[in-house]
N, C-alpha and C positions, 0 to 999 in steps of 0.2 A: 504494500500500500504506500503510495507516495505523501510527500506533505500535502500538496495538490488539492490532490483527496480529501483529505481530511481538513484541510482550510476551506471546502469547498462545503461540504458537509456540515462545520460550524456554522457555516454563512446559512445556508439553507434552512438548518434546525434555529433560526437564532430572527431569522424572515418569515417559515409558514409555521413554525411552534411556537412562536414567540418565547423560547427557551435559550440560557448561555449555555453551552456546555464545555468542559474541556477537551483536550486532545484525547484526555484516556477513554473520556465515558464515549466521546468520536468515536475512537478504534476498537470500543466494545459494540456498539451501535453496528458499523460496516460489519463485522466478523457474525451478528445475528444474522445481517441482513445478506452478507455471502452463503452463509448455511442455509437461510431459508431457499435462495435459486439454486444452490447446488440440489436440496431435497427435492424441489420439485423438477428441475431436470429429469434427476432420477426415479423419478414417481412415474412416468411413461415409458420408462426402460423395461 
């Protein structure tokens, strides 16, 4: 995951959640949200 990423994901969570977050709770957030598409990937396999 790049910084990119995760500055990009603050900004967004911070615009339509009207929430701060930091970097960690970012990199817990993306790592939910990569397992939830990997599971459903794999749900049609």
């Amino acid at each position: 995951m790049t910084t990119e990423v995760l500055e990009w994901w603050i900004k967004w969570s911070r615009i339509h959640r009207k929430t701060s977050i930091g970097t960690e709770d970012a990199e817990k957030e993306i790592a939910v949200l990569k397992d939830f598409i990997n599971a459903l990937k794999n749900y049609h396999k």
